[in-house]
C-alpha positions in Angstrom: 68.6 -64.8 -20.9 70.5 -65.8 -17.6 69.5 -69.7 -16.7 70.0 -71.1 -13.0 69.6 -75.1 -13.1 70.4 -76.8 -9.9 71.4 -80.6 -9.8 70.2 -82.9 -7.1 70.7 -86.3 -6.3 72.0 -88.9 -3.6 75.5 -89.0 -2.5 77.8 -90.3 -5.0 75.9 -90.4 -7.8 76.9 -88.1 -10.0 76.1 -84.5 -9.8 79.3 -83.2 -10.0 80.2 -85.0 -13.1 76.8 -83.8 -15.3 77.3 -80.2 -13.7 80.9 -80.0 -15.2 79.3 -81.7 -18.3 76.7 -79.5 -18.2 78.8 -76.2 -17.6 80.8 -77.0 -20.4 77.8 -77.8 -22.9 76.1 -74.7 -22.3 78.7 -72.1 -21.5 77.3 -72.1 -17.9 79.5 -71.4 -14.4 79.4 -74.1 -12.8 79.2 -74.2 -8.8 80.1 -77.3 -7.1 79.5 -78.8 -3.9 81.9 -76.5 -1.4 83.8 -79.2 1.2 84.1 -75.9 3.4 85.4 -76.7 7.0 82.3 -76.8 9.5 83.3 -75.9 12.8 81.0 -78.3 13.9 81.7 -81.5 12.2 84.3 -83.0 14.5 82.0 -82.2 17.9 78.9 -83.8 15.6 80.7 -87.2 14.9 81.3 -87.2 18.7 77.9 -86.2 19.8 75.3 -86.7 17.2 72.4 -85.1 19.1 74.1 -82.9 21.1 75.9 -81.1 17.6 72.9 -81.8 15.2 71.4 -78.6 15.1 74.6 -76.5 15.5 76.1 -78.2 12.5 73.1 -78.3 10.0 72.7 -74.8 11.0 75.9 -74.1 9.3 75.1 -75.9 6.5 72.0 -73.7 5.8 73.4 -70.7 6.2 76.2 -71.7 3.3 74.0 -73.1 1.4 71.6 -70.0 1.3 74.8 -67.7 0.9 75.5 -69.9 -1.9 72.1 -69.5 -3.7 72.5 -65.2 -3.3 75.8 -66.2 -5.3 74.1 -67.5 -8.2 71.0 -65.7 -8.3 73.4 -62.4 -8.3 75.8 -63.9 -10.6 75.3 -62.7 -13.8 76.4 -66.0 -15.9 73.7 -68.6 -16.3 74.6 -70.9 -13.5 74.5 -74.5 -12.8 74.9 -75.8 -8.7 75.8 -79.1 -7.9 73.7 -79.6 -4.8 71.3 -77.3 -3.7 69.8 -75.1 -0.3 66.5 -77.6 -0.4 68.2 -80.6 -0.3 70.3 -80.0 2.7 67.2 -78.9 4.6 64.4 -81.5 2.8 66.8 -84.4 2.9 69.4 -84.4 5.1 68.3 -81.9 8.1 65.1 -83.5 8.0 66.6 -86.7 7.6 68.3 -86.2 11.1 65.1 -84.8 12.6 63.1 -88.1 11.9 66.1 -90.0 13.4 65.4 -87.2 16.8 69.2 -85.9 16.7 67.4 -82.8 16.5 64.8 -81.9 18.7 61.1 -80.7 17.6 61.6 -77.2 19.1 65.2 -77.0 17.4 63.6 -78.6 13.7 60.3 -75.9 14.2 63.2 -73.0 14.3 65.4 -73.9 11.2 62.5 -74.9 9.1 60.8 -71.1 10.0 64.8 -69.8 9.0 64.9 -71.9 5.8 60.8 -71.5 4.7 61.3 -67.7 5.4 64.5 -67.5 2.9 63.2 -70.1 0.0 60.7 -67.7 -0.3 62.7 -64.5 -0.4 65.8 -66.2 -3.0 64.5 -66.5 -6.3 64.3 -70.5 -7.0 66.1 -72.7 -10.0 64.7 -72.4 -13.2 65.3 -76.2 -13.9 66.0 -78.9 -11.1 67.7 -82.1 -12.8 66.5 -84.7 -9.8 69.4 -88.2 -10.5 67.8 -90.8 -9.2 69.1 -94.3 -8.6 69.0 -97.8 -6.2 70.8 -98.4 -2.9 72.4 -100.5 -4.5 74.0 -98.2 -7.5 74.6 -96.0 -5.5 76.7 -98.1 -3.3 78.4 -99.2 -5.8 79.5 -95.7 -7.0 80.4 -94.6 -3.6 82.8 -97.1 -3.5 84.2 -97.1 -6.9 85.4 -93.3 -6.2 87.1 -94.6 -3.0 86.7 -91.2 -0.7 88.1 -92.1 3.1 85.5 -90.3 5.0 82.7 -92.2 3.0 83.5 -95.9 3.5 81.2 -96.2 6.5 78.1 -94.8 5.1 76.1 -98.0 5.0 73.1 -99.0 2.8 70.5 -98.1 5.7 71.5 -94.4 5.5 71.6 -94.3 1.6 68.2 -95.7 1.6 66.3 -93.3 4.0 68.2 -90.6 2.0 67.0 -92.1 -1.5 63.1 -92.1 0.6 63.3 -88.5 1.6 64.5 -87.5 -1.9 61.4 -88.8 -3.6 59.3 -87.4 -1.0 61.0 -84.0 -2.0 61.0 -84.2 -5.6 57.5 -85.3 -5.7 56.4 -82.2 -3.8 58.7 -79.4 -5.4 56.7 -76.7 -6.8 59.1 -73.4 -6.6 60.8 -75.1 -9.8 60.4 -77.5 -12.7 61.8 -81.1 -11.3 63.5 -83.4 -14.6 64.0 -86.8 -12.9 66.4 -88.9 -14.5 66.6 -93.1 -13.5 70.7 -93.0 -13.6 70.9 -96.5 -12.6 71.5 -98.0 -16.5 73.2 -94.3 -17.7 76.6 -92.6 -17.4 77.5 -89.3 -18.3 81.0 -89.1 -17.4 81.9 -92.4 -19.7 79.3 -92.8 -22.5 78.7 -90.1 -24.1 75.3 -91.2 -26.2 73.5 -91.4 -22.9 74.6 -87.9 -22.2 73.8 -86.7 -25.5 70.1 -88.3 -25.6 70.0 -86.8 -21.8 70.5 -83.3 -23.3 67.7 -83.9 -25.7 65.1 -84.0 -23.0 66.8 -81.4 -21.0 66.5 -78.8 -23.6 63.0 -79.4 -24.1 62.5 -78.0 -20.4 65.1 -75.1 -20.8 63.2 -73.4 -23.7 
């Protein structure tokens, strides 16, 4: 029987290393995190409120043509990043900050609500969780340009608004792993206790 796990967590702290480790396990595909081209980055870095909108509406309609991918794909699938997290984390994420208006958060949220509940959800969503201050850490350590000014502030309203998400999930089962004292990419009895617990919610 097909599976479709999704894999969520903060920047840098993982994901794309347990989906690979993950895909490779199981005999999954593994989808990871597109860095696609939006036509509205550059203007958005300029003009934060002005491009907001325009650019996390991009974002959710690849992300949603993403998830018809995998839910037409007829592998068991495992995505590295999913649709709810751009739109329960980081859209909303700029909303509270008022780069996006309420008239412009009240028409993506009717877009995304409407399409959640057309795509058929994950049957497993592995939530990484961590500190500020682990996360940090990892960003650094994996020494991406365009990352070296994302300062602790943002990591920590982002690591707020994924709790807040997790905790009120319901389309999907939600595993939350504490990754701050585990790593999967370099010791492998952490990853192999992980799958332990993992399969117990796969059956």
């Amino acid at each position: 029987m097909k599976k479709f796990i999704a894999i969520a967590g903060n920047i840098g702290i993982g994901k794309s290393t347990l989906t690979k480790k993950l895909a490779e396990h199981y005999d999954f595909k593994p989808y990871l995190e597109p860095f696609s081209e939006n036509p509205y980055l550059q203007d958005f870095y300029k003009d934060m409120k002005k491009w907001a909108f325009h650019s996390q509406m991009y974002f959710l309609g690849k992300r949603l043509q993403d998830h018809y991918q995998l839910v037409i794909d007829k592998h068991s699938v495992i995505q590295d990043r999913s649709v709810y997290e751009n739109a329960e984390v980081f859209a909303k994420h700029l909303y509270r900050k008022k780069f996006i208006s309420k008239r412009d958060w009240k028409v993506y949220n009717q877009i995304y609500k409407t399409c959640i509940r057309i795509l058929p959800p994950p049957d497993l969503v592995i939530y990484l969780k961590a500190s500020v201050g682990n996360i940090m850490e990892r960003i650094q350590n994996r020494g991406r340009d365009f990352e070296k000014s994302i300062d602790e502030h943002y990591i920590s309203d982002l690591n707020d608004l994924y709790d807040e998400w997790a905790g009120n999930f319901k389309l999907a089962p939600v595993l939350v792993i504490n990754y701050d004292d585990l790593d999967f990419k370099y010791r492998e009895i952490d990853f192999k206790n992980f799958l332990e617990v993992a399969e117990e919610y796969l059956k």
